[in-house]
C-alpha positions in Angstrom: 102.6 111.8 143.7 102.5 108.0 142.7 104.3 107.3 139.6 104.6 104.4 136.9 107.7 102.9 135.5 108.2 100.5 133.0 109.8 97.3 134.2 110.6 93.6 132.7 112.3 90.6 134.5 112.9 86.9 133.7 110.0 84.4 134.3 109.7 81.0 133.5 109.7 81.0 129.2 111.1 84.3 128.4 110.8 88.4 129.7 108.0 89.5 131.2 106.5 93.2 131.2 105.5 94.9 133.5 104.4 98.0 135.2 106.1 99.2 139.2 103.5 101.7 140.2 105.4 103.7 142.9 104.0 106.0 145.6 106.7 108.8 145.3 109.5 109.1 142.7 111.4 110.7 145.8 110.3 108.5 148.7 113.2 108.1 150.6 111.8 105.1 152.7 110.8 101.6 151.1 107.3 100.6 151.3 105.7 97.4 151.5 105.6 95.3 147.9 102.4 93.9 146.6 102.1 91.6 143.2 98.4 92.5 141.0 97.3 89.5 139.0 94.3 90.3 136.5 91.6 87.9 135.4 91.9 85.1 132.8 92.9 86.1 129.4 93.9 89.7 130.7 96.4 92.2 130.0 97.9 94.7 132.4 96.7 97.5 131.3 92.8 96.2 131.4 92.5 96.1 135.6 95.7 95.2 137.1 97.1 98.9 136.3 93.9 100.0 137.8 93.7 98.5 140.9 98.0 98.8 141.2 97.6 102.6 141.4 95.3 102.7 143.6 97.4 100.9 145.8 100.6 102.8 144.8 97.9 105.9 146.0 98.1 104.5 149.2 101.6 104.0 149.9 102.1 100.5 148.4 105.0 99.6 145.1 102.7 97.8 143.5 103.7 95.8 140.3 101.1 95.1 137.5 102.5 92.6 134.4 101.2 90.6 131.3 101.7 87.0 131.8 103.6 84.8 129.8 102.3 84.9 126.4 100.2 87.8 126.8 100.7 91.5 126.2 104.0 92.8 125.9 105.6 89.7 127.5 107.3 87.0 125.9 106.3 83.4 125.7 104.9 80.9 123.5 101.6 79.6 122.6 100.1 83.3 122.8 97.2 84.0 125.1 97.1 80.5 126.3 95.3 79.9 129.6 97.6 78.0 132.7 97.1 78.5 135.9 100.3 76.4 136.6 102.8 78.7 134.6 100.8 82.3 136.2 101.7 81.1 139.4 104.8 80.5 138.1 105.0 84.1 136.7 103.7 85.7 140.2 106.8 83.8 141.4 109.6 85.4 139.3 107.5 88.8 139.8 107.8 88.2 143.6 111.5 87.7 143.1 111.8 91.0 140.9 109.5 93.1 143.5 111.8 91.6 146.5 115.1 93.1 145.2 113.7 96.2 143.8 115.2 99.0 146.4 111.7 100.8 146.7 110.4 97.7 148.6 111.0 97.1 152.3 112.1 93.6 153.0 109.7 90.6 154.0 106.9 92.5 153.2 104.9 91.3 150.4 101.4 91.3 149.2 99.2 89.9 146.2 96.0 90.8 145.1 94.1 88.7 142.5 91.3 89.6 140.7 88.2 87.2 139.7 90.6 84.3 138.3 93.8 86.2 139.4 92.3 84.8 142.4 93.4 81.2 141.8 96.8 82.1 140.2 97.2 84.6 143.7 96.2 81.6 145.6 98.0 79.1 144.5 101.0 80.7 144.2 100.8 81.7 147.6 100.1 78.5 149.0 103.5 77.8 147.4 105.4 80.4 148.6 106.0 81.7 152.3 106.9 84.8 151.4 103.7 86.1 150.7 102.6 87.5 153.8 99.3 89.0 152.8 96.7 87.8 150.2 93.5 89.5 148.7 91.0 88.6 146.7 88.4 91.0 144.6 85.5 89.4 142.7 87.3 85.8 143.2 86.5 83.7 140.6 87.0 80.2 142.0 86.2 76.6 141.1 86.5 73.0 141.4 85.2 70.4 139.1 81.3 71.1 140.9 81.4 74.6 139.6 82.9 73.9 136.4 80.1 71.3 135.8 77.6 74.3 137.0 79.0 77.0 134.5 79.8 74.9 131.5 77.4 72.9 130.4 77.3 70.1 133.1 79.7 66.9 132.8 78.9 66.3 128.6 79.6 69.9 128.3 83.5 69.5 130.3 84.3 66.6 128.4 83.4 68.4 125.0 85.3 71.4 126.0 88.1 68.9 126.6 88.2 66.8 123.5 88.4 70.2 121.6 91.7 71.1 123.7 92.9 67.4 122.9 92.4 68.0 119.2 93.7 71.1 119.6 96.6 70.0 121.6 97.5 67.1 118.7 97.4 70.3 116.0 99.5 72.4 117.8 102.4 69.4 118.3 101.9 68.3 114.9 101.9 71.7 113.0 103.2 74.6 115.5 98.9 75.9 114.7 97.1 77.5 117.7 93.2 76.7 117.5 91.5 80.1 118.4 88.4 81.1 119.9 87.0 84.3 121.0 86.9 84.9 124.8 84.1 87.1 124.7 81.5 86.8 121.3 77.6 86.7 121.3 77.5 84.8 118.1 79.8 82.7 118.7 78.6 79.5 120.8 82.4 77.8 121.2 83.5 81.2 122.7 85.6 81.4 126.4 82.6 83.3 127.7 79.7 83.1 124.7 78.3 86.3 125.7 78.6 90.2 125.2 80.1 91.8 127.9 80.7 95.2 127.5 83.8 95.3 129.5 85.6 93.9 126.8 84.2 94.9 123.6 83.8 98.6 124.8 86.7 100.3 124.2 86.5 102.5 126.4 86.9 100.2 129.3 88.8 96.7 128.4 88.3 96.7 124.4 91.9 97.4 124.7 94.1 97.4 121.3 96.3 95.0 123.5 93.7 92.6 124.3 93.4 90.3 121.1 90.3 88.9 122.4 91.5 84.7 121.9 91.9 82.0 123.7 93.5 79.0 123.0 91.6 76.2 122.6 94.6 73.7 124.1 93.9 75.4 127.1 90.7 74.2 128.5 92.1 70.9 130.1 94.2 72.5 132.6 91.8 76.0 132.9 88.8 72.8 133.7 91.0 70.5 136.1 92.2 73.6 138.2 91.0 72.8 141.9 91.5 76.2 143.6 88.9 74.9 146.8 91.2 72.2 147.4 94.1 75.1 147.5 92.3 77.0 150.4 93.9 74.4 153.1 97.1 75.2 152.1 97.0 79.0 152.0 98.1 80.5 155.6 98.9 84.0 154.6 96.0 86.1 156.2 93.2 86.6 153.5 90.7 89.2 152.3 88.0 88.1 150.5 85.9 91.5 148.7 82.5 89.9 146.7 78.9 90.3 145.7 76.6 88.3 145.8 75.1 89.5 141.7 78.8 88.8 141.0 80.9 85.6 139.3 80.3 82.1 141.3 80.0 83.1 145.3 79.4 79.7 146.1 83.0 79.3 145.2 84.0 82.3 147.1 82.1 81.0 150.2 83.5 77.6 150.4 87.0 78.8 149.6 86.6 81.1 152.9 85.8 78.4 154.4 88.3 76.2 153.9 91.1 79.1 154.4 93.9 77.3 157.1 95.0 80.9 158.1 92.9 84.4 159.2 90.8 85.7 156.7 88.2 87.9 156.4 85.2 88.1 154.0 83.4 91.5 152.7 80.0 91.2 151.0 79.3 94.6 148.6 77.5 95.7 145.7 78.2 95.4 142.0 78.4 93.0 139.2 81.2 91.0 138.3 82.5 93.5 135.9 82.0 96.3 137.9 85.0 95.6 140.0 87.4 95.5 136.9 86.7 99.2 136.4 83.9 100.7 137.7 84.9 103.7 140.2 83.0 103.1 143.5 83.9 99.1 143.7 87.4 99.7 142.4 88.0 102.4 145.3 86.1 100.6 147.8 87.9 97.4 147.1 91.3 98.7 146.7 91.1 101.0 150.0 89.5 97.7 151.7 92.8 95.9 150.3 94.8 98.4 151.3 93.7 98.4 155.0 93.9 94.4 154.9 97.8 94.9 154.0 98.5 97.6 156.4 97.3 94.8 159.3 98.9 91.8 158.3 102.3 93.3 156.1 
């Protein structure tokens, strides 16, 4: 019967929180190690906890955590965007998940989800020990794709001389500019939409989801390149998507540019049905699952 424990190690700018999702408290063998990274702005318990049991369901210790400054976990500015620093964070979690004594050694696994896709990515085109990579709902860009989703090249630059202004602020005062990640209303919102994902709270309108993003953070979230990542990532890769889901022009051209084996499965659903939603969740965590039993 899989179980969940509550865990914390040492990242790069303070203790990070986690959950180690376990397939037996009694297990006498160690089991292959795999590291869940949620999408931007995310906290574990919104779709990394989902998508780690399912995995600890299948035999995997698999270890779902907030991020630095998000969550339970330490770290200052709060809920401040940077690809750099979560790859940094799936780096100390790697280190945790190696020594823990439920995990076999050498094997380990990461599966990102929509942007936890580029943090997954990039930190395993960083890191040799990741031996196995998968992707759900990959949300990926480069500066084309940015320039399609935000507005065009006058919409970029705006985004970025808010985070400058934002940026001079934060150094001058210690204040964090906040905007909503998910509002309607609210035009200079993350994502100016409602999504019911995360205003429901039934699904990821989660007390521990402040619903803010720091302003600051668009420069780096913008500049992030994770096509030009794909050459450098060996580990063999799965890549789950649909086409009425986020950006698969991004996914496509990421496959594509993939250095190592990889495989690429086209389903059903939108973007938000694979945070949650029972048949994509199962479907893409058992197709995960599979992928890791091959190449772990």
């Amino acid at each position: 019967m899989p179980i969940r424990e509550q865990v914390s190690f040492v990242g790069p700018k303070g203790k990070l929180a986690g959950h180690l999702h376990l397939p037996d408290a009694d297990a006498a063998a160690a089991v292959a190690g795999v590291l869940v990274a949620g999408t931007w702005t995310s906290v574990k318990e919104q779709m990394s906890d989902r998508y780690a049991q399912e995995l600890a369901a299948r035999g995997y210790a698999a270890l779902s955590f907030d991020f630095t400054g998000y969550g339970e976990s330490e770290g200052a500015p709060r809920d401040y965007e940077s690809p750099a620093l979560k790859a940094g964070d799936l780096r100390a979690a790697a280190d945790f998940l190696a020594d823990h004594p439920a995990v076999a050694d050498g094997a380990l696994g990461v599966l990102g989800v929509c942007a936890g896709a580029m943090y997954a990515s990039a930190y395993a085109a960083q890191d040799d020990r990741v031996r196995s990579l998968a992707l759900i709902a990959p949300w990926l860009h480069d500066r084309r794709i940015c320039e399609e989703n935000y507005g065009g090249p006058g919409g970029i630059e705006a985004k970025k001389a808010a985070a400058a202004e934002a940026r001079r602020r934060y150094e001058e005062t210690g204040e964090v500019t906040y905007v909503p990640v998910v509002s309607g209303s609210d035009p200079d919102a993350a994502m100016p939409f409602d999504i019911d994902f995360y205003l429901n709270p039934d699904r990821g309108g989660l007390p521990q989801w402040p619903n803010r993003y720091a302003v600051m953070a668009w420069t780096e979230w913008l500049d992030h390149d994770a096509i030009a990542v794909a050459p450098r990532v060996t580990a063999p890769t799965l890549l789950v998507h649909s086409e009425d889901a986020a950006i698969p022009d991004g996914a496509r051209r990421f496959h594509a540019g993939l250095a190592g084996p990889s495989e690429f499965l086209w389903t059903q659903g939108t973007q938000f049905d694979f945070y949650d939603q029972a048949p994509q969740v199962r479907l893409a965590a058992g197709t995960a699952a599979e992928h890791f039993a091959r190449t772990l």
